[in-house]
N, C-alpha and C positions, 0 to 999 in steps of 0.2 A: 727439648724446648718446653712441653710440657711441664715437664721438673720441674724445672727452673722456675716457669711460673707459680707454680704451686709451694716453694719455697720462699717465695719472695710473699706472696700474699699471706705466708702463715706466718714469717717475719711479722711483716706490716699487721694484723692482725691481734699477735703480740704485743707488738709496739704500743700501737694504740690501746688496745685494752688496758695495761699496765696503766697508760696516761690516764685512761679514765676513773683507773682502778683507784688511782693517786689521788685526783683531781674532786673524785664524784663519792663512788664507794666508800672512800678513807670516814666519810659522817654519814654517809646514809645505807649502809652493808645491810645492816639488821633489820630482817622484814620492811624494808622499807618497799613504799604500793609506787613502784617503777612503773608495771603495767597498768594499774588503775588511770592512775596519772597519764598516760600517753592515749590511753579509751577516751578521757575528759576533753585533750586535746584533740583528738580523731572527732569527737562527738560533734565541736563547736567549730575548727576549721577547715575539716575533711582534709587538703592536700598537702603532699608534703612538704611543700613550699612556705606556704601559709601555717603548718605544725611549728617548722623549725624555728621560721620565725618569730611567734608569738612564743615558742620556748625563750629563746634568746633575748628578746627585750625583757620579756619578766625578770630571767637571771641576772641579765646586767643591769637594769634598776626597778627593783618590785616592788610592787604597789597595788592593795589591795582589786583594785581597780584589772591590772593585770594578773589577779592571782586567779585558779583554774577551778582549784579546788570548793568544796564548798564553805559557806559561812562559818557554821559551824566549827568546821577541821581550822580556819586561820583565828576564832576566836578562841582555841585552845591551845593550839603550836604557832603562832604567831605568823606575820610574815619571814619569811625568808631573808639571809641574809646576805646583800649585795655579795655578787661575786665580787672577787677580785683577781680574778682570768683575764690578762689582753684579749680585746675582741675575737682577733684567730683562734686561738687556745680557745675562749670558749663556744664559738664558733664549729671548730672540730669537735668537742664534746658533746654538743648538742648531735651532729650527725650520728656518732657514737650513739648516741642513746636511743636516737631515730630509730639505726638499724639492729641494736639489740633488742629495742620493744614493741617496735609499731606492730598493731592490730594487722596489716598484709600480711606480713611475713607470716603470721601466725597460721591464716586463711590458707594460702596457696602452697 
């Protein structure tokens, strides 16, 4: 039984990461500041509720207003550009990213 679980999660695990790989990675692989960016978020909305979701509205329509980073960084690289992920889609990406970079996981 155990197996089994542990087959299925490394599956799943897979799976997703690939998607993410596809989705997120595919423009931002190289030294891109993933962990930075999630410390920004952790800094200003501590929970995870409150991270993902303020990830997710930026993604699906950003707007200075909603950007994280500093002045600076968007008056050089600009804003971002609107996803164009169905809400779900990026919805799961964003937990993907959650659970590959938040500051917790790092701690405990």
């Amino acid at each position: 039984m155990v197996k089994a679980i542990f087959i299925i999660t490394l599956f799943l695990s897979s799976l997703y990461g690939s998607t993410f790989k596809k989705n997120c990675l595919s423009c931002h692989e190289n030294d891109f500041k993933f962990n930075m960016i999630i410390k920004k978020y952790t800094q200003k909305y501590s929970s995870e509720k409150k991270i993902k979701e303020a990830i997710f509205e930026y993604l699906r329509e950003p707007t200075i207003e909603k950007a994280i980073l500093p002045y600076e960084y968007i008056n050089r690289f600009g804003i971002k550009a609107k996803s164009n992920l169905d809400d779900k889609t990026l919805r799961e990406m964003v937990d993907i990213y959650y659970e590959m970079f938040n500051i917790k996981s790092k701690i405990y």
